[in-house]
N, C-alpha and C positions, 0 to 999 in steps of 0.2 A: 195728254192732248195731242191729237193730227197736226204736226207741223204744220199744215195748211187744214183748220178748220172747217169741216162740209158745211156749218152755218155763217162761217165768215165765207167760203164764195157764194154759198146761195143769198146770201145778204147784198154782198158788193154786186154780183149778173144778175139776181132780181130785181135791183134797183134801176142797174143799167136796163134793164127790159120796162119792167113799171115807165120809167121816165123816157120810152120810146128811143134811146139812144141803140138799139141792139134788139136784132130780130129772136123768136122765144128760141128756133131752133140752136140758135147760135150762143144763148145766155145758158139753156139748159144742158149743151154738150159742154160748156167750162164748166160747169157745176160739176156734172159726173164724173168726166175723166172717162179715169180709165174702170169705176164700175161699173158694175151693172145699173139699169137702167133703176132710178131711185123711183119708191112710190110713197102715197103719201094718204095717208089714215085721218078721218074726220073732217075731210072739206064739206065745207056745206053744201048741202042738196045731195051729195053723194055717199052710198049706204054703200060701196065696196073702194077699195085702195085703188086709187088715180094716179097716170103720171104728173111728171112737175110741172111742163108745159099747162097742164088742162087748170093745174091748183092754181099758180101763177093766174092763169088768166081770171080764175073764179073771186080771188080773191082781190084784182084790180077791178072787177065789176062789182064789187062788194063797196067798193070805195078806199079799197086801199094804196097808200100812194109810195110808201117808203118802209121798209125794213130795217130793224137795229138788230145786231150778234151784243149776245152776253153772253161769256165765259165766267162763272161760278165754280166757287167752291166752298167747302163747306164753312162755313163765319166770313165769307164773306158773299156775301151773294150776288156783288153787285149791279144792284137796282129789279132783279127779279121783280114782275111787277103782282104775282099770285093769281090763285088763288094757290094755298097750301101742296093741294095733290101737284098742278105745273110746276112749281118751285121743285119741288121734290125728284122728279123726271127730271127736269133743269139739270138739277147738280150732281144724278147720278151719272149723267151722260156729259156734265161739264163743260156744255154747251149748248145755245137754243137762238131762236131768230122770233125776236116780237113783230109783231105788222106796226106801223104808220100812218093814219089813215083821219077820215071825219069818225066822229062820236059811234059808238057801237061797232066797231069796225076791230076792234081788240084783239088777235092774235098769237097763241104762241104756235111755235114749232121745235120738236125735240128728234133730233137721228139716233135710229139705235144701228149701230153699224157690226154686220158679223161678217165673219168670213168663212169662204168655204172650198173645201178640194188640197190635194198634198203642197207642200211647201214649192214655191216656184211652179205651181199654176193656180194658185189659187184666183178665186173671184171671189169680191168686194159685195156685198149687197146691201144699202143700207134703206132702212123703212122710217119714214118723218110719222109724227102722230100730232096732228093741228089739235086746238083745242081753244077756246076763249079765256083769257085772260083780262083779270082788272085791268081798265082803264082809265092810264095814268100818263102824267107827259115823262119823258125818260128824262134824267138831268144831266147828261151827259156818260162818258168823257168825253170831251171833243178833242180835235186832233193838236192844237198847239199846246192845250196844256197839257195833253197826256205824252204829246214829245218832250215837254222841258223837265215834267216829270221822271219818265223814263232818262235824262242824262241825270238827271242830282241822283238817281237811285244807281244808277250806275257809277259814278263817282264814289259815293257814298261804300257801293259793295268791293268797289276795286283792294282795299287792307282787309277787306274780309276773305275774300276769293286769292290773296295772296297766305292769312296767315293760314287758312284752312287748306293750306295744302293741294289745291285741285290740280293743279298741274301734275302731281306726284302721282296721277292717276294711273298716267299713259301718256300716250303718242296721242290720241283720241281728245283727250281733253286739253294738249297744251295745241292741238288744231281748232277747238270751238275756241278757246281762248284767244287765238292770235286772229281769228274771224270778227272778232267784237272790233278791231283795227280797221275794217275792212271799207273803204270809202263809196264803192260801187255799188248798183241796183241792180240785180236780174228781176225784179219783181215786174208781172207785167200787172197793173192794176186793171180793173174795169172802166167802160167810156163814165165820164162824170165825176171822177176820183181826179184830185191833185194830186201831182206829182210827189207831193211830199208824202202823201199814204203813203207810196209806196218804198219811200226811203226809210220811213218811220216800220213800215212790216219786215222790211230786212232785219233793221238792228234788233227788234223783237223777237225776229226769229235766232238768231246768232245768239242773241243773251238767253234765249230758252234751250241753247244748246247745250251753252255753257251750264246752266240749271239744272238739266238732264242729268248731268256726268257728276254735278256737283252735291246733288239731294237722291242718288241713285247709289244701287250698287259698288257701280263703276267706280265711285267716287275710292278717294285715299285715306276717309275713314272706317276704319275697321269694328268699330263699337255701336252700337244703339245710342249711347249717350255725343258720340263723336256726329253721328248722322242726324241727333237732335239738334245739336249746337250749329250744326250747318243750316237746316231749316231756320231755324229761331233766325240765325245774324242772316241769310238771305230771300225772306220774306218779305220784304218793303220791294225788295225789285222783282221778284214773282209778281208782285201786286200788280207794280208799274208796267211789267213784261205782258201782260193780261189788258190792264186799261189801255195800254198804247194797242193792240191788235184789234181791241172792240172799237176803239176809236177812228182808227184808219179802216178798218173794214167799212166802217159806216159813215165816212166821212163825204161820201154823196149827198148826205142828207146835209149839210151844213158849209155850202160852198162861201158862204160868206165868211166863216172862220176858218177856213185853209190856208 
């Protein structure tokens, strides 16, 4: 997964754009960054690939009013709303952005993101493919409980993440480790997001650090059966690590529970 998700910012500045808080030019240049300019496959009424500005707007005359990020994978899906073929794009890309909207308004959206040209110039291009999905209300995660979630899981993992050795990695992982400490925000959220997203996307990102180093390679076990034993005792805070970023990405839509 994109430490910074292209369907959690196109989720968090499209909503900001949707809910009029933030002009399209200005929601679509924090989407992209620093790629190339994103286009996007099956908006309605359109038979060739559109930019985002144009889909955004086609899709707020459509009737739609809000966007949710799910991050999937595979047994757990969470909340994928289908049909079979989206699901599937979903979790291969381990990422997507459902629409928000009145009845028939039903939306997904899937990045397939490549890259191209030699190391240290490359460019970023990534292609959204729209498509209609069941319509269904999403159940959450919302953002306080995927924050209290996300500490029990992290308490919970601290004797695992100790006997499992991740420190013994490197330099590299006793830094994502002493990061999980870390009290500060650089996150800058989107207009309409509490403040607490953005405190909640930090710690998520810092324990997906720690994750990286700990379920990878990199990590300090050396066996297939050592690197299973890692996944198995650090999957409850993967989980949490995933519900708390879809939560705070989308926590626009639920200011009453922030």
């Amino acid at each position: 997964m994109h430490v910074e998700p292209r369907s959690g910012l196109l989720v968090a500045w499209g909503n900001a754009l949707l809910a009029g808080r933030v002009p399209p030019d200005d929601a679509v240049s924090e989407i992209v960054g620093a790629d190339e300019p994103h286009r996007v496959t099956g908006v309605p009424g359109e038979s060739i690939p559109v930019g985002l500005s144009l889909a955004l707007g086609r899709l707020r005359a459509l009737g739609v009013t809000g966007l949710r990020l799910a991050l999937p994978v595979a047994g757990d899906p969470l909340a994928l709303p289908g049909p079979p073929t989206f699901n599937d794009l979903a979790l291969v890309a381990g990422e997507a952005v459902i629409t928000v909207g009145a009845p028939g308004t039903a939306y997904g959206l899937v990045p397939a993101v490549t890259t191209h040209g030699p190391a240290g110039d490359a460019t970023v291009r990534v292609a959204w493919t729209m498509t209609e999905v069941v319509d269904r209300p999403a159940p959450g995660p919302f953002l306080a409980e995927a924050e209290r979630e996300l500490a029990e899981a992290m308490r919970d993992a601290i004797d695992d993440l100790t006997r499992l050795d991740v420190a013994g990695s490197g330099p590299g992982a006793q830094r994502a480790l002493a990061g999980l400490y870390r009290k500060d925000s650089d996150t800058r959220v989107a207009p309409g997001h509490p403040g607490r997203a953005g405190r909640v996307l930090d710690q998520a990102r810092r324990i997906h650090a720690v994750l990286t180093v700990a379920t990878g390679e990199d990590g300090a076990a050396v066996s297939a059966a050592e690197i299973s034993a890692r996944l198995s005792a650090l999957a409850p805070l993967e989980r949490a690590c995933r519900r708390a970023m879809v939560a705070a990405y989308s926590a626009a839509l639920e200011p009453d529970r922030a």
